[in-house]
Each structure stands twice: as structure tokens, then as C-alpha cells.
C-alpha positions in Angstrom: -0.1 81.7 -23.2 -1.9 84.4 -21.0 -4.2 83.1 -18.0 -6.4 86.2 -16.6 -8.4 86.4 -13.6 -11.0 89.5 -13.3 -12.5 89.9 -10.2 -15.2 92.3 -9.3 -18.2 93.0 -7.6 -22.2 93.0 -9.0 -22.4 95.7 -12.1 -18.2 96.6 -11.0 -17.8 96.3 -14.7 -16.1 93.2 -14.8 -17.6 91.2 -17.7 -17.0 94.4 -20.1 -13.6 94.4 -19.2 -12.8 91.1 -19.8 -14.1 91.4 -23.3 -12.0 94.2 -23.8 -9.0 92.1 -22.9 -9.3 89.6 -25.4 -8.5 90.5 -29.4 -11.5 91.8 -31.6 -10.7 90.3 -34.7 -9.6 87.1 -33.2 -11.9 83.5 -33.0 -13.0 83.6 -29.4 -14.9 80.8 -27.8 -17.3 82.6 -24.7 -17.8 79.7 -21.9 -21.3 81.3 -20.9 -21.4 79.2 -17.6 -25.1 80.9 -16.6 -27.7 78.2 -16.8 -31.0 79.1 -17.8 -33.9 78.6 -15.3 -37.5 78.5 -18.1 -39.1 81.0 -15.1 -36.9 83.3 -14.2 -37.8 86.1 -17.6 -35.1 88.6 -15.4 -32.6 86.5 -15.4 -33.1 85.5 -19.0 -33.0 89.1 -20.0 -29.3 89.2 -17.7 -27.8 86.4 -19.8 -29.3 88.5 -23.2 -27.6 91.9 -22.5 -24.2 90.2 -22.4 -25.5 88.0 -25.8 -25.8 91.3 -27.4 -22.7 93.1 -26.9 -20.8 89.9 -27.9 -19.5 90.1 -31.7 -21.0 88.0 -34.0 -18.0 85.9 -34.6 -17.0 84.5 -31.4 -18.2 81.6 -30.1 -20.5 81.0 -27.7 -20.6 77.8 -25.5 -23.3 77.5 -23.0 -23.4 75.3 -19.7 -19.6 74.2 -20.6 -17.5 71.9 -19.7 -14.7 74.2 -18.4 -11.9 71.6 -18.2 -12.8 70.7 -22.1 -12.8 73.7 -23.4 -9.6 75.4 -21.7 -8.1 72.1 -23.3 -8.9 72.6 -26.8 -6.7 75.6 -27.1 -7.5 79.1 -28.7 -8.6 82.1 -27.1 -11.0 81.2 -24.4 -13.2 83.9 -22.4 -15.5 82.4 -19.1 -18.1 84.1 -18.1 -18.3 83.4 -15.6 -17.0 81.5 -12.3 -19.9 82.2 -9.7 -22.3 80.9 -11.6 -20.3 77.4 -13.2 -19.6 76.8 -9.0 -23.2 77.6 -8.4 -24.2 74.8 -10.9 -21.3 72.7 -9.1 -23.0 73.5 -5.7 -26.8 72.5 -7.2 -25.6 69.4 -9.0 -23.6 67.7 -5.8 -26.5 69.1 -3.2 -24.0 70.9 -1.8 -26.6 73.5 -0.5 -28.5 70.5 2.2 -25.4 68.7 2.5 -22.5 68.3 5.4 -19.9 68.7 5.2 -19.4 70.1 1.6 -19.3 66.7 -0.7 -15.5 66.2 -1.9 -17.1 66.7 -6.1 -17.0 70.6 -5.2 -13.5 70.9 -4.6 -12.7 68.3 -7.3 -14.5 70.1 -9.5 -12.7 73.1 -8.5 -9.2 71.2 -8.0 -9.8 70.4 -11.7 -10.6 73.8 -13.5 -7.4 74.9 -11.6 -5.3 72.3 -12.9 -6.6 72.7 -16.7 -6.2 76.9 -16.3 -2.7 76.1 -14.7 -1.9 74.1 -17.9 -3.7 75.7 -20.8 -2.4 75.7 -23.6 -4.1 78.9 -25.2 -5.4 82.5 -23.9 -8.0 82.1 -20.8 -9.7 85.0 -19.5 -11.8 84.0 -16.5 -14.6 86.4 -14.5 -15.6 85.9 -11.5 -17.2 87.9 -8.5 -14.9 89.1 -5.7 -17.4 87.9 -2.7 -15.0 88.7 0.2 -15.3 91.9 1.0 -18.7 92.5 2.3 -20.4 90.9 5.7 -20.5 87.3 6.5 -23.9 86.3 5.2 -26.5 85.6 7.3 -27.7 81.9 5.8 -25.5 78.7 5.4 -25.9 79.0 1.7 -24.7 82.3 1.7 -21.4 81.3 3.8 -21.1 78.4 1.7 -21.1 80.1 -1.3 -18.7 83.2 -0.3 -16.5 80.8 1.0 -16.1 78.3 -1.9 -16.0 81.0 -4.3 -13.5 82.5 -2.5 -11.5 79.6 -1.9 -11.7 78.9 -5.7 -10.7 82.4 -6.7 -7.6 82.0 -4.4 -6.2 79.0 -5.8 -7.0 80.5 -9.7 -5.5 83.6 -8.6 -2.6 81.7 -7.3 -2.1 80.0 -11.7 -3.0 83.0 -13.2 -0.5 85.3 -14.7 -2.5 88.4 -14.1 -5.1 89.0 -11.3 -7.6 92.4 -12.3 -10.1 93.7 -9.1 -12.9 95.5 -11.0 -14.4 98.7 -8.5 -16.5 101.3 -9.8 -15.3 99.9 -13.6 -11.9 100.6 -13.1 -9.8 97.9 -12.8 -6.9 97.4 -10.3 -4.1 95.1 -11.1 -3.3 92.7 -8.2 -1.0 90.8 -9.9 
């Protein structure tokens, strides 16, 4: 079975690519890993403009268990890792916390191990958060760096690594 990693930057075209990687006419099951925040109308209408160019037959599983569903087999599209490790981040209080609480990078350790080992098709999206300046908040380090570090060790399982620029995708590995 495949494992795919797609990396990109904010609107780099990575989501829409990773759809097009996966079979049309085949039963997909989409890990939407965006929570939904009952303020937040923008980011609502975010999470609906990748609802809508979804087909109608795949399946969409929101706030997943990752590790469950890369288990279960199939054809298996998340959507996508920045978001699942900000939830990660928000339920361990990593963001007040130091050092970073070992439940991150279990959680992490994990995913990897159940991506390493799946037994179907996993596409996997994620944002590539390394190439711009070193932010100027702890969050903001935090995050780039965990992301980062959890995009690494995927990469490292995966069978193909993508980098999404200007929606054109560049094969790393």
C-alpha cells in the first residue's frame, strides 16, 4: 500500500492535490482533522469550501482518531496534519506548558507508527512551516518546530514525499 506525504505552504495547493491523488470512483474515507470553533463564521466557511469540492461518496470523518482510522484499511485521505497537532497541542496545554508534555510526541510517535504500518492507501496533508522566519512568539516556535519534527519523521515512513509551491508539486521523495 501507498503512504503519501504533501507538503505545502497556506493556499500552495496542497489539499487539491491530494484529492487528485487518490481514485475518483473509489470509497474514500476524508480524516477532516479541523475542529470547529461555534465563533469563528471564517473559519467555518474554510472547512466548507473543501466540504464542497469533496464527491459525494467519500467519507467524511471529522475530529478523527488518526491511529483508528489508518487501521481500518481502505483508501484513507487526512486533511490535514497542522491542524490534528494543533488539537494535540490544545488538549495537553502544550501552548502554557514546559517543557512540551511527553502526550505530544506520543501522540505523534503513534500516528507515525500506524502510517508506517497501514495497511491501505494514506494520503496525508500537511503545511511545510520551515521555510519562513523563526516566529516571533513561543507558540509560534512551538508550533513550527513540532510540526516540523512530525513532518520529518512521516516523511521518513512515507513512500512518496510531494512539496506543493505556487500549485505545482515537487517530488522529494
Amino acid at each position: 500500500m501507498t503512504r503519501t506525504l504533501v507538503l505545502g505552504g497556506t493556499r500552495s495547493g496542497k489539499s487539491r492535490h491530494a484529492e487528485d491523488l487518490v481514485p475518483v470512483d473509489a470509497p474514500v474515507r476524508y480524516a477532516a482533522t479541523a475542529r470547529r470553533y461555534p465563533d469563528d463564521a471564517d473559519w467555518d466557511a474554510r472547512i466548507e469550501i473543501h466540504r464542497a469540492r469533496r464527491p459525494a461518496h467519500w467519507t467524511t470523518v471529522e475530529e478523527p482518531d488518526l491511529v483508528a482510522e489508518i487501521a481500518r484499511g481502505g483508501v484513507l485521505l487526512i486533511d490535514d496534519l497542522a491542524t490534528w497537532l494543533t488539537g494535540v497541542l490544545d488538549d495537553t496545554g502544550a501552548w502554557a506548558a514546559r517543557p512540551v508534555p511527553p502526550a505530544v510526541g506520543e501522540a505523534v510517535d503513534a500516528l507515525v507508527g500506524a502510517v508506517a504500518g497501514a495497511p491501505g492507501e494514506v494520503v496525508i496533508v500537511s503545511a511545510e512551516v520551515g521555510l519562513g522566519v523563526v516566529p516571533e512568539t513561543r507558540a509560534g516556535r512551538l508550533f513550527r518546530d513540532e510540526l516540523g519534527a512530525a513532518n520529518a519523521a512521516l516523511a521518513a515512513v512515507c513512500d512518496s514525499v510531494l512539496l506543493l509551491v505556487a500549485g505545482l508539486p515537487v517530488r522529494l521523495k
